[in-house]
N, C-alpha and C positions, 0 to 999 in steps of 0.2 A: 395245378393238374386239372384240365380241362371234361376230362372223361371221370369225373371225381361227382358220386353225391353220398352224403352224408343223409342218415335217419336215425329215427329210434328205433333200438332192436328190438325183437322180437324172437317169440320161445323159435319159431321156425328157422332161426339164426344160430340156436345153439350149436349146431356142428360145423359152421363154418367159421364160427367164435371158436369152440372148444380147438379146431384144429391149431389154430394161432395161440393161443393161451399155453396148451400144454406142452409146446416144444419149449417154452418161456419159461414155465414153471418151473418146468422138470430141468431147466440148464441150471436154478439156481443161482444166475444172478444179475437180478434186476427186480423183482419181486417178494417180500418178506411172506412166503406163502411156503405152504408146507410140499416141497418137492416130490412126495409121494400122495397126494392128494386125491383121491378118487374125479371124477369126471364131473359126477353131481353134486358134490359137495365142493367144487371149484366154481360149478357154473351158480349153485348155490347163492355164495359167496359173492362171487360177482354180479349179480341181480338181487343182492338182497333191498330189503324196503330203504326206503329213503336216496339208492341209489340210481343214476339217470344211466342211462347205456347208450349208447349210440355205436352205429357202423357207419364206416363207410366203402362202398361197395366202388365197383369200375364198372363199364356197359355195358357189361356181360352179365352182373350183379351177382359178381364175385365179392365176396367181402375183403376188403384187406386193411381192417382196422377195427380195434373194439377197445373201448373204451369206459372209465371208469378211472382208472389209468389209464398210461397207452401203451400199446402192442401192436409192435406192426407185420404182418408176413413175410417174411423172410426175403420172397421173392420182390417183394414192391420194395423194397429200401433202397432209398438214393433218387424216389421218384416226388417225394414232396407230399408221400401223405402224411406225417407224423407233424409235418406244417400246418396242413389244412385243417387236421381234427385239432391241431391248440387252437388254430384260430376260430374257427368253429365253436370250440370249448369256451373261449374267452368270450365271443358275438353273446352265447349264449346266456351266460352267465352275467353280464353285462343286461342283456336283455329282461332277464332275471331282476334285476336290483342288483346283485353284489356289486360292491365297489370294489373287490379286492381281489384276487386269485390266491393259495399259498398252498404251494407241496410240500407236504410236509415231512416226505422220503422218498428223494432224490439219492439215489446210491450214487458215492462220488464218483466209481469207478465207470460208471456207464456214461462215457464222454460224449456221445452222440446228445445223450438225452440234457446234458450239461448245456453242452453248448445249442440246445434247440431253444430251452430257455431261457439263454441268455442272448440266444438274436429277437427272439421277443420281448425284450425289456424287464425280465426276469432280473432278481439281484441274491447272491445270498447271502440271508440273514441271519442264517443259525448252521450248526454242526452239530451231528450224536456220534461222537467217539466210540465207533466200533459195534454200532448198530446194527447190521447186517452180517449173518455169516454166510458169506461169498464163497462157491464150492473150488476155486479155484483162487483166490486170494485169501483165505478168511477171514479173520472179522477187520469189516470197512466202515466206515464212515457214511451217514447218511446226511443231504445239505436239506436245511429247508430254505426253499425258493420264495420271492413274493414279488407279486405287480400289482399295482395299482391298475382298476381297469379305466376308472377316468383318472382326468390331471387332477394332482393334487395342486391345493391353495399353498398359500405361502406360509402356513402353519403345516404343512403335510400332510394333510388329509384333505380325501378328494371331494372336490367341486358339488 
């Protein structure tokens, strides 16, 4: 996606974060968050310490992505941002020092997000039996995912 930048967010981001977040939230399912959630105590949540936020905006500097997880606008899906912020995510983190990525709740039933991580080299490692109460399936299954972000040695572990 060409018309794509990615930054760190910022508090003047929170309503065009909040707008994307809480149609998510509130669908119940894809996020282990409490579906009645206040506004502030989501965005809270989503910015607390130790957590990196990033958006990515179009060039207009619309946002339509936020992350921590990811969530995308409803409107942009199908257009490659939910690609750009993993990869972005991964650049980063990578950049960072980590050697490793790993989701650690992945809802199975959200297939989009399955199969994004595993065109990225995603594999999964683990399963929680019924992790998730899904408002329309109930309780599902969460995967945990993991990549290596460099190549592992012939022992498996990375370089």
């Amino acid at each position: 996606m060409s018309d794509l930048h990615v930054r760190g967010a910022a508090t003047a981001d929170f309503d065009g974060i909040w707008a994307i977040l809480e149609p998510t939230i509130r669908a119940g399912e894809t996020f282990a968050l409490p579906r009645d959630g206040t506004r502030d105590a989501m965005l809270d949540q989503w910015f607390a310490p130790g957590h990196d936020v990033f958006v990515a905006e179009d060039e207009e500097g619309g946002i339509l992505v936020a992350n921590a997880a990811f969530t995308t606008h409803a409107a942009t899906r199908g257009r490659g941002v939910d690609r750009a912020m993993a990869l972005h995510a991964m650049d980063t983190a990578a950049a960072a020092g980590f050697l490793a990525m790993q989701f650690n709740f992945v809802i199975a039933t959200n297939t989009r997000a399955v199969a994004l991580w595993k065109s990225l080299g995603f594999a999964k490692i683990g399963r929680v039996p019924g992790a998730f109460r899904h408002r329309v399936h109930g309780l599902v299954d969460a995967l945990i995912m993991h990549r290596f972000l460099l190549a592992p040695t012939r022992a498996g572990h990375p370089a």
